[in-house]
C-alpha positions as CSV (number, residue, x, y, z in Angstrom):
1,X,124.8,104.2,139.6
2,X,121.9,106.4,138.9
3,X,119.3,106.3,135.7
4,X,120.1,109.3,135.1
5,X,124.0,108.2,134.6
6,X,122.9,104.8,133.4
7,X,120.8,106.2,130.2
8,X,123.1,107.2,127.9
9,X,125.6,104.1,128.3
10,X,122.1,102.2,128.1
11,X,121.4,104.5,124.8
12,X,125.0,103.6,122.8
13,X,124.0,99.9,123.3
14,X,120.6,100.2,122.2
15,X,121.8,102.4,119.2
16,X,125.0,99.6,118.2
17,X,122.0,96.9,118.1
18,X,120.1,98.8,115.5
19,X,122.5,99.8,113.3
20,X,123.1,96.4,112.9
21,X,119.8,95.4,112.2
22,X,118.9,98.6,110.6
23,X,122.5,99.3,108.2
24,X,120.8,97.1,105.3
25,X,118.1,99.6,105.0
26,X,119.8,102.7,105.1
27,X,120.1,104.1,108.3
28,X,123.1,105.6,109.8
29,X,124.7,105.7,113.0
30,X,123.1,109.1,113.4
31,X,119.9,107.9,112.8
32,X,120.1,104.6,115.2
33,X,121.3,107.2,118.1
34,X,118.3,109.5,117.3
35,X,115.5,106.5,117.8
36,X,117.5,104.1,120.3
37,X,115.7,106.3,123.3
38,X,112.5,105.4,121.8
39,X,113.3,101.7,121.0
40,X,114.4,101.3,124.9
41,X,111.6,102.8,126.2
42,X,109.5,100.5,124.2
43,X,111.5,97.5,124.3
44,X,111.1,98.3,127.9
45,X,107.3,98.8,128.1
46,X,106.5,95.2,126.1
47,X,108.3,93.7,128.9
48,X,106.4,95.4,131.7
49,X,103.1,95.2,130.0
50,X,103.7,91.8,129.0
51,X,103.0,92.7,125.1
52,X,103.3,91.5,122.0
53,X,104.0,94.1,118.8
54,X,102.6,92.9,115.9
55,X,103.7,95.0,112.7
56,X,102.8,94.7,109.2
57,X,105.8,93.9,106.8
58,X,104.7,97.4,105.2
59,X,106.2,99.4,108.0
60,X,109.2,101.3,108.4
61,X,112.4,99.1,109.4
62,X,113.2,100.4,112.6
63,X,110.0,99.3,113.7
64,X,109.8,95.9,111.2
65,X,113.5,94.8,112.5
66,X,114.0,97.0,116.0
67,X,110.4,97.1,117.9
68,X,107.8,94.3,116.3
69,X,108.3,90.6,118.0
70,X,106.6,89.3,114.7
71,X,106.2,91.4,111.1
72,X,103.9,89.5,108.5
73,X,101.9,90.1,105.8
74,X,97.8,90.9,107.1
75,X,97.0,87.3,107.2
76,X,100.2,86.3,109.7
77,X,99.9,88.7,111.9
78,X,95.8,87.8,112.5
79,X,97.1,84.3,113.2
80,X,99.6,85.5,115.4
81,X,97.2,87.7,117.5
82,X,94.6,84.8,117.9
83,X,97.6,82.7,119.0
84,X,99.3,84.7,121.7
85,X,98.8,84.6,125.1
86,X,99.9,88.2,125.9
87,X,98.3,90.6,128.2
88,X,98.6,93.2,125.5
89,X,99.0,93.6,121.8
90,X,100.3,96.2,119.8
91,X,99.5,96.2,116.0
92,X,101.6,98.4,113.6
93,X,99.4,98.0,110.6
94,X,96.6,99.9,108.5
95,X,93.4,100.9,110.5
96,X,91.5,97.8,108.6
97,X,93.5,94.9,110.1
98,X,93.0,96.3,113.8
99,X,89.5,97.2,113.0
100,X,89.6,92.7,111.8
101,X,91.1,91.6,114.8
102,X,88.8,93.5,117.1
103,X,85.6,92.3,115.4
104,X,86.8,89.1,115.9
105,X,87.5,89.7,120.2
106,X,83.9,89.4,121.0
């Protein structure tokens, strides 16, 4: 089977996993199908890269529930980043808390 034949079967389950974590906040079956390319693909990417999305719990949902290993409040997701082991990380968060952690990388 082809990608190209395996995306959109790929695309239905990715879009039936977040409307159930998404539902509670709103979102639609319309809406899940919209982003569940984009949550794949970077579903997909954290695996290959070895990363770790970090996401403050001011974000939207579909990133909060669907994308982010780990969503905190400023202080949690600090501690997390000092205590992972990841090739990568990803914060979702104001500019202030990246601006934090990198201050604190050297």
């Amino acid at each position: 089977m082809s990608k190209s034949t395996e995306e959109p079967a790929v695309n239905v389950k990715e879009a039936k996993r977040l409307l159930e974590l998404l539902s509670n906040a709103g979102y639609r079956k319309e809406d899940c199908e919209y982003i569940a390319p984009m949550t794949r693909e970077i579903t997909e990417l954290k695996k290959e890269l070895g990363a770790l999305v970090l996401a403050h719990h001011y974000m939207t949902p579909d990133i909060t529930f669907a994308v982010a290993d780990y969503a905190e409040d400023a202080l949690g997701l600090v501690r997390r980043a000092e205590e992972s082991d990841a090739d990568t990380i990803l914060m979702c968060t104001v500019m202030s808390l990246v601006q934090c952690h990198d201050s604190n990388d050297g």
